[in-house]
N, C-alpha and C positions, 0 to 999 in steps of 0.2 A: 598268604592265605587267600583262598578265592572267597567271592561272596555269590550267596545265590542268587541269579538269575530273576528269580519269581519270587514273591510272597503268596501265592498259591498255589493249593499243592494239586488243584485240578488238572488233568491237561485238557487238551481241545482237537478232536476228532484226533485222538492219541499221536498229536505237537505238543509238548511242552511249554506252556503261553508265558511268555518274557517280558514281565511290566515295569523293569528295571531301564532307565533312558539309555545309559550307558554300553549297556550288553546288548538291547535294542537297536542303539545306533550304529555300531560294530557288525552287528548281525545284518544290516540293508546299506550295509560300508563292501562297496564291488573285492574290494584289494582284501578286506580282511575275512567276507564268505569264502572267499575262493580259498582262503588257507583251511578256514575253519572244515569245509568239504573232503578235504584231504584227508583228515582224522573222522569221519563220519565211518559209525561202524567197523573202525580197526584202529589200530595203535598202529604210532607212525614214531619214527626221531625226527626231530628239526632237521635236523641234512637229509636225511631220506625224502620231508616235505619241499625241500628247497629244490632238490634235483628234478623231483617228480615234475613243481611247477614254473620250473626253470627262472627261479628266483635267486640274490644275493644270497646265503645264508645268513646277513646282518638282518637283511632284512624280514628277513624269513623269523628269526629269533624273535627279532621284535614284536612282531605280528603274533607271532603264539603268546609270549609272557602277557600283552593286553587281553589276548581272549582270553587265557587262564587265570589274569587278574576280574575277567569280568564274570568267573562262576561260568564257561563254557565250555573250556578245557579242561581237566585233570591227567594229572599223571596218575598212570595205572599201572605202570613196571618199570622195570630198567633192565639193560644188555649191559650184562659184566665185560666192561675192557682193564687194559692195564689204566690207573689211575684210577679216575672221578667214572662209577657206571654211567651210562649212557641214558637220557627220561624218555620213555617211552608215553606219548598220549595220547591221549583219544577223546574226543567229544560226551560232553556230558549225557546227552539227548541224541535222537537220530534224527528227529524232527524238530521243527521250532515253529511259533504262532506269535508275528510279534503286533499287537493292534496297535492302529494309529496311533492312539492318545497316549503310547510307552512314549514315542519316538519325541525328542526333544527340539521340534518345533513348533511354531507359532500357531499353524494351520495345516490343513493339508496341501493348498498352494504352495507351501512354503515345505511341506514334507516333499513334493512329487517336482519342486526344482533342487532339491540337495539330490536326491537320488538321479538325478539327470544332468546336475552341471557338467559333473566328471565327464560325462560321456561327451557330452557336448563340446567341451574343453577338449578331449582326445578328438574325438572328429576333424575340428574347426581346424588343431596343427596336422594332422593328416593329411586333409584337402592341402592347405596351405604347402606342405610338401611336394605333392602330387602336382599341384599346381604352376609352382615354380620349375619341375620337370619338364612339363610340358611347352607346348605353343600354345598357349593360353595366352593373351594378352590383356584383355579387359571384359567389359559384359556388353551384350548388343541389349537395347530395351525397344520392344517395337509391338504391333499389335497384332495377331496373328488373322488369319483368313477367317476362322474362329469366333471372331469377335474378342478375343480375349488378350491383356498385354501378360508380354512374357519375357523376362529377363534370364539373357543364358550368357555362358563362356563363350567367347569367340576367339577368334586368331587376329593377328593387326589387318588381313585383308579381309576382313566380315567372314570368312568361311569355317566351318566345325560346326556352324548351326545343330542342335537336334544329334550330333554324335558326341557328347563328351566321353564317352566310356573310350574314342582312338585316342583322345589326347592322352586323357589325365588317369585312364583308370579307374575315373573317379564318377558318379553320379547324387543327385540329389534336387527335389521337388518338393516348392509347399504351396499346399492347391487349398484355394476355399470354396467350397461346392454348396450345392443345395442338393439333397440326392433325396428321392423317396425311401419312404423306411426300408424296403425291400431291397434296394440298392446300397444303401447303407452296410446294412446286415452280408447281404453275396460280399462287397469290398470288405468289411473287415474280418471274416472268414478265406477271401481270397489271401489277403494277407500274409492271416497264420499259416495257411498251408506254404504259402510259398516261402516263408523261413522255415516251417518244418524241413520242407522238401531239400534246404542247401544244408539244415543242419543236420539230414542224413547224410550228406557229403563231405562232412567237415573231417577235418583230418590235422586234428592239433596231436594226436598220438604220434604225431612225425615231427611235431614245428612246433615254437609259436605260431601263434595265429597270426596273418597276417592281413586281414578283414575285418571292419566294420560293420555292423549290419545295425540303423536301428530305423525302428518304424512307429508312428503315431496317426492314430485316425479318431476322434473324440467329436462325439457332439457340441456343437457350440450357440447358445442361447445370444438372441439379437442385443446388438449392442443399446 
């Protein structure tokens, strides 16, 4: 039996607002939105989900029966075969609103590193792949012309300085600035656009994906 989602029957700017922890955490859980997306506004089978997101069917099952246990899934029909019909389902909502205080952490520090370990964790063995690939050796730590130190990948004779995208494929930067507000604002607009701009190039209707992309730029108060 599923359980509802909400003990209110409002929604919010017509989302469905989700103050149940469980179906909450499911819902800003990367591996089980992406299921739940599949069944947005149509009725799907589990093998039709699974092929679509080129997933196990185990685990593709699995992932559904937790959404549908948490009141986000229903079954809405079934495709007559020989045997047992086949469940057809579909998302309860088309939209969802899930506020912080649903989600079953401590704080929000602690909401905005669950939602980000994973990625982190996928990243870090990424690099680490790509790395090992590579003629990477170690990291050179030195001070730039700049004023400023900078620890990069290098090769065992100091050289790849400033190119790691020949080595490893790979790139990655964490900068601490002081930027005027207006500078601020242009970078983190520069940003968005430029994930917009690759995510019109993206091309998983062919593939997995085989890129990473993630980006952070937050204001940070003096220690």
């Amino acid at each position: 039996m599923t359980r509802p989602v909400s003990g209110r029957a409002a929604a919010v700017d017509g989302a469905q607002r989700v103050d149940d922890p469980a179906a909450a955490k499911l819902l800003t859980h990367e591996d089980y939105r992406a299921v739940l997306g599949a069944f947005l506004g149509r009725e799907r089978s589990v093998s039709e989900t699974a092929q679509e997101l080129r997933l196990g069917l185990d685990a593709t099952l699995y992932r559904v029966r937790r959404l549908h246990q948490a009141g986000l899934l229903e079954v809405r029909s079934s495709r007559p075969r020989a045997g047992r019909a086949i469940k057809l389902y579909r998302a309860v909502h088309d939209a969802w609103f899930v506020p912080f205080e649903a989600l079953p952490y401590a704080d929000l520090e602690e909401t905005f590193l669950e939602l980000h370990v994973a990625h982190a964790r996928t990243i870090a063995r990424a690099a680490a792949r790509a790395l090992r690939r590579s003629e990477w050796s170690g990291y050179r730590i030195e001070r730039n012309d700049d004023g400023r130190l900078w620890m990069r990948g290098v090769r065992m004779d100091g050289s790849g300085v400033g190119s790691p995208a020949a080595d490893a494929g790979a790139s990655d930067a964490m900068l601490e600035l002081r930027l005027a507000p207006e500078d601020a604002t242009r970078l983190n607009q520069d940003l968005v656009d430029l994930v917009q701009r690759y995510t019109d190039l993206d091309r998983s209707d062919e593939g997995p994906p085989n890129r990473i992309v993630m980006f952070a730029s937050v204001p940070v108060e003096p220690a």
